[in-house]
TILUMDREN-624076 format. One record per atom (N, C-alpha, C): atom name; residue in one letter; y, x, z. Coordinates in steps of 0.02 Angstrom, whole numbers. Each point is the difference from the previous one (the first is absolute). Layout:
// residues N
> CA, A, Y, X, Z
...
//
This chain:
// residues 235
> N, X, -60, 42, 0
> CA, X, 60, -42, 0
> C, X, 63, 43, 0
> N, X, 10, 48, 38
> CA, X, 36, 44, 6
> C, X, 21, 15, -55
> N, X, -41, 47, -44
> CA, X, 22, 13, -68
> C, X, 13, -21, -37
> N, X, -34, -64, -1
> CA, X, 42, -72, -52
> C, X, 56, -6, 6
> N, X, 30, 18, 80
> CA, X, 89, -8, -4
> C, X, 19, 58, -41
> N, X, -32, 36, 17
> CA, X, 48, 81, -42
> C, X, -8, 48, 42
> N, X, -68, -6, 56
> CA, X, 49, 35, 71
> C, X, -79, 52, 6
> N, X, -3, 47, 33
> CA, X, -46, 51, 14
> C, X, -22, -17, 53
> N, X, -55, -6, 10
> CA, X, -45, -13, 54
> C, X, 7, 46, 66
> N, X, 20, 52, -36
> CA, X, -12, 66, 59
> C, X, 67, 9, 25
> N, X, 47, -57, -8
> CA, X, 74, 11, 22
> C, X, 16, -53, 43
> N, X, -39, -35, 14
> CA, X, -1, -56, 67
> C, X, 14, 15, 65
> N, X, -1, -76, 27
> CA, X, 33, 42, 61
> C, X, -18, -75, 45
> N, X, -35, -9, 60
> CA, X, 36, -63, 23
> C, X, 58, -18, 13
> N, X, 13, -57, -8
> CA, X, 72, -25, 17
> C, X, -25, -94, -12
> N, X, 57, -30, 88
> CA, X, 8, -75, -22
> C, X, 43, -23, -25
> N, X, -13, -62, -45
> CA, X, 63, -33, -24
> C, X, 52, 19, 22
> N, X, 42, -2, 54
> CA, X, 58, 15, 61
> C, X, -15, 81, -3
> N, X, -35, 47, -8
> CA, X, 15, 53, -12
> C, X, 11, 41, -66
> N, X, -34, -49, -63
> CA, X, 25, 2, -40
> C, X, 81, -5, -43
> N, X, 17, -63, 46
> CA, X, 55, -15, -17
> C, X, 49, 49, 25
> N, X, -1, 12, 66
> CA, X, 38, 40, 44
> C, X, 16, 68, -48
> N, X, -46, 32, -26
> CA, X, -7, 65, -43
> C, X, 49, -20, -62
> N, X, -9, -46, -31
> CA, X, 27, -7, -76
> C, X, 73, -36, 26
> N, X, 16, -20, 63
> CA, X, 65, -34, -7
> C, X, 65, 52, 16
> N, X, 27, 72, -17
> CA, X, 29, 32, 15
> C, X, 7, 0, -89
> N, X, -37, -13, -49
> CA, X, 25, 10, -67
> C, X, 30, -52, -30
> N, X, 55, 32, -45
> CA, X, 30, -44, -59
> C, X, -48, -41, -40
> N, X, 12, -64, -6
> CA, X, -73, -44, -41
> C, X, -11, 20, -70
> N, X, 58, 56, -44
> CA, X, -41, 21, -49
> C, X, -22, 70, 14
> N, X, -25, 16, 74
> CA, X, -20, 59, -17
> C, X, -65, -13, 73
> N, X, -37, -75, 2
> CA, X, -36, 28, 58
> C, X, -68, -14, -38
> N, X, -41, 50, 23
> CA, X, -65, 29, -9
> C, X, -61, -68, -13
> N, X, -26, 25, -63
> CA, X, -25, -66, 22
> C, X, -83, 21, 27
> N, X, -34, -56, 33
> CA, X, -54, 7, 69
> C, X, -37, -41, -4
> N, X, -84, -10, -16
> CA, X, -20, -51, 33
> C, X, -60, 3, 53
> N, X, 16, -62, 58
> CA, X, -77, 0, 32
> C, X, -19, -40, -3
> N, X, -71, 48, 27
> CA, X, -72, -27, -26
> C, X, -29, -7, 62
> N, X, -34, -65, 11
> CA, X, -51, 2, 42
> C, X, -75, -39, -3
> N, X, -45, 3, 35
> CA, X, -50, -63, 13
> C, X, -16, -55, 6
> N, X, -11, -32, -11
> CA, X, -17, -70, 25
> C, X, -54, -30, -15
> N, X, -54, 14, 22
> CA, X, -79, -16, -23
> C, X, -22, 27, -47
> N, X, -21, -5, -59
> CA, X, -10, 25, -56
> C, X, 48, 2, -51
> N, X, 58, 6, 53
> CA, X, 70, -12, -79
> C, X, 43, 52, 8
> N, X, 23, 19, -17
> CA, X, 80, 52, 4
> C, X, 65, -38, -5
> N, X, 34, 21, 31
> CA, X, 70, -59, 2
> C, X, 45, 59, -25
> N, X, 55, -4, -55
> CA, X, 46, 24, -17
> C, X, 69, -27, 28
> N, X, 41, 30, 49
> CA, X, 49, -18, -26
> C, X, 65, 57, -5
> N, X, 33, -21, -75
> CA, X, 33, 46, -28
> C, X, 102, -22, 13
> N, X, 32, 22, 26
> CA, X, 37, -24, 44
> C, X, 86, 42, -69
> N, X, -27, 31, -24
> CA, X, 32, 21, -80
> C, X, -24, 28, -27
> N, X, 40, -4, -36
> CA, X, -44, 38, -94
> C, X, -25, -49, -53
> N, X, -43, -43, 11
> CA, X, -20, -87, -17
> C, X, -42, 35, -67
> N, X, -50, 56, 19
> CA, X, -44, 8, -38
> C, X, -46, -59, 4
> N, X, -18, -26, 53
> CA, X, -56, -56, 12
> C, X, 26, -62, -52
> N, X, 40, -15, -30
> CA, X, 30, -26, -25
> C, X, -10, 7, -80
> N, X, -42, 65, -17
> CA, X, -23, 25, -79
> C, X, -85, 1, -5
> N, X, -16, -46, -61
> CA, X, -40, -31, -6
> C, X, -56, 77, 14
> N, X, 35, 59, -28
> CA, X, -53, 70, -8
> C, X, 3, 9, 75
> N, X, 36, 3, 47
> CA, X, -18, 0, 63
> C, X, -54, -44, 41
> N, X, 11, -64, -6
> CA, X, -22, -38, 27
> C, X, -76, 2, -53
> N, X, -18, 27, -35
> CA, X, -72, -6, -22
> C, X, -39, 38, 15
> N, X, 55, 79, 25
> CA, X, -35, 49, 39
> C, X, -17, -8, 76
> N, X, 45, -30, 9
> CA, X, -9, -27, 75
> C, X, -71, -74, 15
> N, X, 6, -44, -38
> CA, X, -51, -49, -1
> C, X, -81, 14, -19
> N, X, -3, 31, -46
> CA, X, -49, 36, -35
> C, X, -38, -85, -27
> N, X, -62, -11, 43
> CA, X, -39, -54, -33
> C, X, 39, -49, 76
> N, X, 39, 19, 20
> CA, X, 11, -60, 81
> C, X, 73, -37, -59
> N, X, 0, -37, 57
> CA, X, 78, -16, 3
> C, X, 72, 14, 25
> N, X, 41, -7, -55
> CA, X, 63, 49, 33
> C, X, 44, -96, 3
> N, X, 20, -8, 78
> CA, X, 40, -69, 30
> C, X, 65, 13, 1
> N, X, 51, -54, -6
> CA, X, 42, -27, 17
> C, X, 5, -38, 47
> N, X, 47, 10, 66
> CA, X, 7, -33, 52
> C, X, 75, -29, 11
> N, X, 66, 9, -47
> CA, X, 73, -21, 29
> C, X, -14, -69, 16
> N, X, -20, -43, -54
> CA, X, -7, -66, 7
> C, X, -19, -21, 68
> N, X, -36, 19, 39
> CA, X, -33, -34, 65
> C, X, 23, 55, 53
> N, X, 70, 49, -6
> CA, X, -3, 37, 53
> C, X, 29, -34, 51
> N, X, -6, 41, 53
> CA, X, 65, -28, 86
> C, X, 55, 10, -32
> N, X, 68, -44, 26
> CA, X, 48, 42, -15
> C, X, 9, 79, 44
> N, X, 67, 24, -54
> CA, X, -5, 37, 12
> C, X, 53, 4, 64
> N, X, -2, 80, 37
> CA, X, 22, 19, 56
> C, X, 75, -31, -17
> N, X, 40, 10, 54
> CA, X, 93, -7, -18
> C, X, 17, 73, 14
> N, X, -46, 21, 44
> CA, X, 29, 82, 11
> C, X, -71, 36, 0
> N, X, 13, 63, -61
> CA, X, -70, 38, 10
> C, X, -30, 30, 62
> N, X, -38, -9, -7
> CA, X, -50, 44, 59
> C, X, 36, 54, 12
> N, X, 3, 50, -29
> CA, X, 44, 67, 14
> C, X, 65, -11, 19
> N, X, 41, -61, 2
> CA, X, 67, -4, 20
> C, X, 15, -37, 42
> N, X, -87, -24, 20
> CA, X, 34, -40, 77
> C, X, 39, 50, 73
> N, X, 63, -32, 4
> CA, X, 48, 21, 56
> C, X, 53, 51, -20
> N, X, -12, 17, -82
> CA, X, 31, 40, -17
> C, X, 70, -25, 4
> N, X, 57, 70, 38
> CA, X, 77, -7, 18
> C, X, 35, -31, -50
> N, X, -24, 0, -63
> CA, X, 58, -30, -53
> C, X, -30, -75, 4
> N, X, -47, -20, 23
> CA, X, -17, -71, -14
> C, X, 34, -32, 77
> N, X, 40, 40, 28
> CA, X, 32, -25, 68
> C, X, 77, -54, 17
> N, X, 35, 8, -89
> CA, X, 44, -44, 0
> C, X, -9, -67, 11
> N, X, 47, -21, 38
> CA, X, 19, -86, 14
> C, X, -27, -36, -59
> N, X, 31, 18, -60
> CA, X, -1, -51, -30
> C, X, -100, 18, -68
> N, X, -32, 41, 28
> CA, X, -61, 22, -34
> C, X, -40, -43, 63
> N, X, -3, 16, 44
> CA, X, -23, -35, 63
> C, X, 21, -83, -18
> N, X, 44, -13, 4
> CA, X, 4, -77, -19
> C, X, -58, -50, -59
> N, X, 16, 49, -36
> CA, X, -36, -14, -79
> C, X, -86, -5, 16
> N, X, 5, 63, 23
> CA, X, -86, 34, 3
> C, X, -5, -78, 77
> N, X, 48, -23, 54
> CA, X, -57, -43, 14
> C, X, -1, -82, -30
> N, X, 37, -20, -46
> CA, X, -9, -43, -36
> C, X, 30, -6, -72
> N, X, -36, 45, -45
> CA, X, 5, 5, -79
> C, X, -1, -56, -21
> N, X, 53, -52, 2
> CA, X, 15, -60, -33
> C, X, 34, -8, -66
> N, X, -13, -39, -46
> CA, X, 47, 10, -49
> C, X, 76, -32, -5
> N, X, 19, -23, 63
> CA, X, 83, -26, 17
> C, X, 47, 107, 9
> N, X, -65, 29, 12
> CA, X, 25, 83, 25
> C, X, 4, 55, -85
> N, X, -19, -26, -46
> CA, X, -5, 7, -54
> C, X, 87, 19, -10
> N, X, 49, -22, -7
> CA, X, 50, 23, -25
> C, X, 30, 65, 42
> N, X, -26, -5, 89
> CA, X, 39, 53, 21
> C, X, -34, 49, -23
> N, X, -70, 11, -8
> CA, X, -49, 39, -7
> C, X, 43, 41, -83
> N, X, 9, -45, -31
> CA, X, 42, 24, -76
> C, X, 64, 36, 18
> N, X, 19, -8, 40
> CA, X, 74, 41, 37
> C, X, -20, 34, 26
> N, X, -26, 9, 42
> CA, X, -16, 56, 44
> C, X, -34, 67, -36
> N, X, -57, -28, -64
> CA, X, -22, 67, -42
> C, X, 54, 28, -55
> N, X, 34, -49, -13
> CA, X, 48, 1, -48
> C, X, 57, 56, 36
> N, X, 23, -13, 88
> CA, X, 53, 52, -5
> C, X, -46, 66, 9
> N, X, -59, 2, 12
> CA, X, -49, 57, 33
> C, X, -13, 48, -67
> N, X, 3, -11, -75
> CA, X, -23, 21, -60
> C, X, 61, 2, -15
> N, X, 80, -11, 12
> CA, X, 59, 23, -13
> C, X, 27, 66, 45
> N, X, -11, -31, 54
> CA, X, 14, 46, 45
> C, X, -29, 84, -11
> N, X, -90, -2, -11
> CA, X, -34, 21, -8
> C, X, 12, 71, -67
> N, X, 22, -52, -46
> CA, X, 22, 35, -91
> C, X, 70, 9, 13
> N, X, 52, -10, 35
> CA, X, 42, 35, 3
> C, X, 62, -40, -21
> N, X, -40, -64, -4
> CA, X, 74, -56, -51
> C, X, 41, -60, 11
> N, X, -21, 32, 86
> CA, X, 17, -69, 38
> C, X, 83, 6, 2
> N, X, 35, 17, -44
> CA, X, 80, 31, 27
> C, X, 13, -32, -79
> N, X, -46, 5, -57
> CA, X, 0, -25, -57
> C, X, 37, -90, -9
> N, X, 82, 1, -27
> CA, X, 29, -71, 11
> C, X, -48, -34, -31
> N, X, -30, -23, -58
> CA, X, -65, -61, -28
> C, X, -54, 14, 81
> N, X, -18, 40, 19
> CA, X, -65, -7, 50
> C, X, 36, -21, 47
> N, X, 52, 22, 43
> CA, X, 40, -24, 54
> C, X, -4, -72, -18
> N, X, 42, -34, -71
> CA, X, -3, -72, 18
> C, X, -71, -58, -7
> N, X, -51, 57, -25
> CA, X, -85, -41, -5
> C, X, -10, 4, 57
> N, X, -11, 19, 39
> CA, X, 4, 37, 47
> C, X, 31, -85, 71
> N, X, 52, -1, -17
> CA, X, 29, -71, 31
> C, X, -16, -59, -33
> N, X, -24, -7, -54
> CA, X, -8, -46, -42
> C, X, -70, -26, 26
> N, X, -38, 49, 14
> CA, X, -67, 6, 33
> C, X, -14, -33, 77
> N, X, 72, 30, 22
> CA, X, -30, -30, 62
> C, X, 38, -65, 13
> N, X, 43, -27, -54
> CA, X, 34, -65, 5
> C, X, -60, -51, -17
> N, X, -48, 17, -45
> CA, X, -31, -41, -39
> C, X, 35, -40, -37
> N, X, 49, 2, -20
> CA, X, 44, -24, -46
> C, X, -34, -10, -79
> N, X, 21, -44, -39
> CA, X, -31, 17, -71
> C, X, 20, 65, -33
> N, X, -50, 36, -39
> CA, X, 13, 50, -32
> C, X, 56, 6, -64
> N, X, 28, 71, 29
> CA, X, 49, 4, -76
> C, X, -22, 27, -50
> N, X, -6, -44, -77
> CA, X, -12, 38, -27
> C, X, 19, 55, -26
> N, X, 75, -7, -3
> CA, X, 25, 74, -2
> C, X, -17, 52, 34
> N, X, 5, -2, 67
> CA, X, -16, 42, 35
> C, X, -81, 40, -24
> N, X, -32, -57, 1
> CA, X, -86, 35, -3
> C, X, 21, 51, -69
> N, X, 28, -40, -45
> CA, X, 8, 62, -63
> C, X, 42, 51, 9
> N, X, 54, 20, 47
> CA, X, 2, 60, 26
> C, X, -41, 24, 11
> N, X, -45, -10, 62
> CA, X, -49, 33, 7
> C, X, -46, 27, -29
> N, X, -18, -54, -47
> CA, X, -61, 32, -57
> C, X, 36, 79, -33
> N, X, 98, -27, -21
> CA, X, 15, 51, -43
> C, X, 4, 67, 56
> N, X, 1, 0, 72
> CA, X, 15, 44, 34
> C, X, -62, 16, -1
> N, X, -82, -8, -4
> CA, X, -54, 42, 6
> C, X, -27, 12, -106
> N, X, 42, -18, -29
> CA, X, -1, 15, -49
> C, X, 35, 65, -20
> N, X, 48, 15, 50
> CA, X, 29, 43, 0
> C, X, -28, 83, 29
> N, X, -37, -13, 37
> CA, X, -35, 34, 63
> C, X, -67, 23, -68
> N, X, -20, -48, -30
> CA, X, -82, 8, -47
> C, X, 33, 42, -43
> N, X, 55, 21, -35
> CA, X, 23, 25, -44
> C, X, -4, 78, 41
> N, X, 18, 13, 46
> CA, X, -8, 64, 17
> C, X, -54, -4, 61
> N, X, -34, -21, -27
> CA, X, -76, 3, 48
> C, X, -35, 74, 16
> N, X, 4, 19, -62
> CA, X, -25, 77, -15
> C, X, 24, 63, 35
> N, X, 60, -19, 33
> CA, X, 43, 40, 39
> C, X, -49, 32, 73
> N, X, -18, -54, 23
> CA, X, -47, 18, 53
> C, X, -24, -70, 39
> N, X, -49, 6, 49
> CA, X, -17, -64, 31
> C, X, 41, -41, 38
> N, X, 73, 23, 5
> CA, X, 42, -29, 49
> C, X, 28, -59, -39
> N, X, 10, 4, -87
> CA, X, -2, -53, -20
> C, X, -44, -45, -24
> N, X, -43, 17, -4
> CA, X, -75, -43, -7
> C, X, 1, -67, 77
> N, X, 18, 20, 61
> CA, X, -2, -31, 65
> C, X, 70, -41, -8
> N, X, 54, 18, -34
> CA, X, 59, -27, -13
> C, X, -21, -72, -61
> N, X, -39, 33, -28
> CA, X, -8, -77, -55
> C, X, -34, -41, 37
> N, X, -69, 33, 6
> CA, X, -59, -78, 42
> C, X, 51, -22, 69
> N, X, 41, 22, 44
> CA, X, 41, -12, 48
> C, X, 39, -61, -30
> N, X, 56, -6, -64
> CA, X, 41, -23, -41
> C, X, -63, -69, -25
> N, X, -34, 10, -42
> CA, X, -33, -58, -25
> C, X, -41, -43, 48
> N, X, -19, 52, 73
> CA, X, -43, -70, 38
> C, X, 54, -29, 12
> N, X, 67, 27, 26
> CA, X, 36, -53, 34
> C, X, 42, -54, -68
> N, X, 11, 31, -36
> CA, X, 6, -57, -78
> C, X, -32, -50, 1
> N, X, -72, 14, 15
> CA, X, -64, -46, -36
> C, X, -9, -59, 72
> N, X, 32, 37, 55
> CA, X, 1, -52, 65
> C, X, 47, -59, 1
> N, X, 60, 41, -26
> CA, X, 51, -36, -12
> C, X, 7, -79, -64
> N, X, -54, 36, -32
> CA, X, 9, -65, -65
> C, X, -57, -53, 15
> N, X, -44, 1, 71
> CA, X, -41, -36, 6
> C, X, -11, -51, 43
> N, X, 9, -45, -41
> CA, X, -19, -69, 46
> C, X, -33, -5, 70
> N, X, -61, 5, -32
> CA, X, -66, 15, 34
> C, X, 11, 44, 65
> N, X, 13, -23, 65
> CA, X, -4, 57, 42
> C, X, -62, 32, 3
> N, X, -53, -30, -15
> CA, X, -53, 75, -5
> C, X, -6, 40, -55
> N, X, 23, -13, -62
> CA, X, 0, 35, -45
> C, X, 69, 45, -2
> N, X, 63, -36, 39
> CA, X, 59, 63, 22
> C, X, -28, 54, 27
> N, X, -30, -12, 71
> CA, X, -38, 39, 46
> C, X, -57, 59, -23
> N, X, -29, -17, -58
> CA, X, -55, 33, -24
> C, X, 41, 40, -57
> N, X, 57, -4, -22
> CA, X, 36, 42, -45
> C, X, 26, 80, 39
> N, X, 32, -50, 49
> CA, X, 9, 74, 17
> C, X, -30, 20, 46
> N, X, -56, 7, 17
> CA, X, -65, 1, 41
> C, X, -27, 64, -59
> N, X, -29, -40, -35
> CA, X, -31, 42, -63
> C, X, 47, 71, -15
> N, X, 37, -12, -27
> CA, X, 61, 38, -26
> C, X, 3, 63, 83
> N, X, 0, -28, 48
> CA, X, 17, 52, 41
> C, X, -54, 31, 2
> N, X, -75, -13, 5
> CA, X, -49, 46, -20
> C, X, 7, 58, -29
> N, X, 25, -6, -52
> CA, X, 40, 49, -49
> C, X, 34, 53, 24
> N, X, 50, -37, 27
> CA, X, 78, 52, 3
> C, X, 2, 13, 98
> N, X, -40, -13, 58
> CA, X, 22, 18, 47
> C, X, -54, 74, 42
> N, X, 38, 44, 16
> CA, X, 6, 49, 2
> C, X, -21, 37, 69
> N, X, 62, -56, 49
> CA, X, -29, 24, 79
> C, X, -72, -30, 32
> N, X, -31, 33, 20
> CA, X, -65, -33, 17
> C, X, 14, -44, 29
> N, X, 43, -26, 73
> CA, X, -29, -58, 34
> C, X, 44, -66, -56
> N, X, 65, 10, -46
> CA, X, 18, -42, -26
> C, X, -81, -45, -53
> N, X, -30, 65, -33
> CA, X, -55, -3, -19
> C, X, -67, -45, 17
> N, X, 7, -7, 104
> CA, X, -63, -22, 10
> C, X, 67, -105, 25
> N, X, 32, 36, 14
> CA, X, 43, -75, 5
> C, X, -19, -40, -87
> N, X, 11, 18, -49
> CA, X, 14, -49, -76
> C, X, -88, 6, -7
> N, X, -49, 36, 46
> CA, X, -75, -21, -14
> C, X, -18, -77, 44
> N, X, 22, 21, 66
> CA, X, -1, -47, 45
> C, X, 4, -73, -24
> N, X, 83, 22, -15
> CA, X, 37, -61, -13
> C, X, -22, -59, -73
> N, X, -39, 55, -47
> CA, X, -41, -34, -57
> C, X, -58, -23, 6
> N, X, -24, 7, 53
> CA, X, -73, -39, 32
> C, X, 31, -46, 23
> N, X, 73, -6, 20
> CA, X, 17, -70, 51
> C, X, 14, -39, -47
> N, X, 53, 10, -56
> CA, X, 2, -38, -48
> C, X, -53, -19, -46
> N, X, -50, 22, 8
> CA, X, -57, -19, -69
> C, X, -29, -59, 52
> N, X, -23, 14, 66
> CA, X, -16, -50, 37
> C, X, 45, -61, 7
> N, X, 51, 2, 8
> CA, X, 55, -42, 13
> C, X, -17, -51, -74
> N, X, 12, 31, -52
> CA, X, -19, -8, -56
> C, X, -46, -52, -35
> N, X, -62, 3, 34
> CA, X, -59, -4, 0
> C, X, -7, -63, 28
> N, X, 9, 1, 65
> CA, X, 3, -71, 39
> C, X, 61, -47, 0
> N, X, 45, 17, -61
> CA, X, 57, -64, 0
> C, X, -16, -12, -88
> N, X, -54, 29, -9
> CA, X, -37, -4, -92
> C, X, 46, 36, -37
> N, X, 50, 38, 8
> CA, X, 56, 30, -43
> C, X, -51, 66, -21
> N, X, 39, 21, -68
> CA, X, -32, 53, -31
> C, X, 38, 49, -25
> N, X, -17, 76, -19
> CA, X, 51, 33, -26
> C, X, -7, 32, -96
> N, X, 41, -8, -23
> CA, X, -24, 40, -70
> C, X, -56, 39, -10
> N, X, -3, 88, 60
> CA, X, -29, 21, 0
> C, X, -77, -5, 52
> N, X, -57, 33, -11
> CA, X, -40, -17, 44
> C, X, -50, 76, 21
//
């Protein structure tokens, strides 16, 4: 099974889920390693591959199955955690208003949840001083109807940022920063606001605990989500 991922047998190591994670969560998400474990379970081997999404290619998964069966389980899982295993009690998950959320992820909490990541991925990229982000920014937390002018600043202000992308990664975090909060701003949908710049901050945020706050906070909204039937573009 091992080698079906890609991986050398003789380079293993134990490790649990929670120590797995613990190891790979100090990296940038396009640069963390990818891992999978393997274990027992009667006469079966259980994969699970936590990145990389080789299990996911039909040449993997045939090396891995051989004459058995290779399963799918999302459909019938538990939900999932609101805070990972590795980040329970962690200091950045200690704010008032993460604590509020995390103990009742409702979807009436959906718009602050869009403000709160929204100034965290400005703040974060450097553009919170930026006049178009300053007034999304209030526009956001008025819940007011969206301008469309405004959102097309924005688009043209991370249009601006993509044009010299190449410069270095500081503008790469300046665009996805610029378009989640655009794409929050033009959306009805408070879970699909919420999941714009949720997504988008994936991308562009930089400090770790801002990092484990917009993970947190996207398990609260997908749940929130979930149980008021609202959905987002992406999945």
């Amino acid at each position: 099974m091992v080698r079906a991922f890609g991986g050398d047998p003789s380079a293993t190591a134990l490790r649990s889920i929670a120590e797995l994670a613990e190891e790979l969560a100090p990296y940038h998400y396009s640069e963390v390693p990818h891992a999978v474990l393997v274990t027992r379970v009667g006469d079966r081997l259980i994969g699970v591959e936590p990145n990389g999404f080789q299990g996911s290619r039909p040449e993997a998964a045939r090396g891995v199955s051989g004459r058995h069966r290779a399963e799918r389980v999302l459909e019938r899982a538990v939900p999932q955690d609101l805070v990972p295993e590795s980040l329970v009690d962690h200091p950045a998950l200690g704010e008032p208003f993460i604590r509020e959320v995390l103990a009742n992820p409702t979807a009436d909490k959906l718009p602050a949840i869009t403000r709160y990541l929204a100034g965290v991925v400005a703040r974060d990229a450097g553009i919170d001083d930026v006049p178009e982000v300053r007034v999304a920014l209030a526009a956001l937390g008025t819940q007011a109807p969206s301008d469309p002018a405004l959102r097309q600043r924005l688009f043209d202000l991370a249009t601006s940022y993509e044009q010299t992308v190449g410069e270095g990664r500081e503008t790469l975090v300046r665009l996805h920063a610029a378009q989640g909060i655009a794409g929050a701003l033009g959306r009805p949908d408070p879970a699909r606001a919420s999941f714009e710049v949720y997504w988008h901050g994936g991308y562009s945020l930089r400090d770790g605990d801002d990092r484990i706050r917009n993970t947190v906070l996207g398990r609260c909204l997908k749940r929130a989500a979930t149980f008021s039937g609202q959905h987002s573009d992406r999945t």
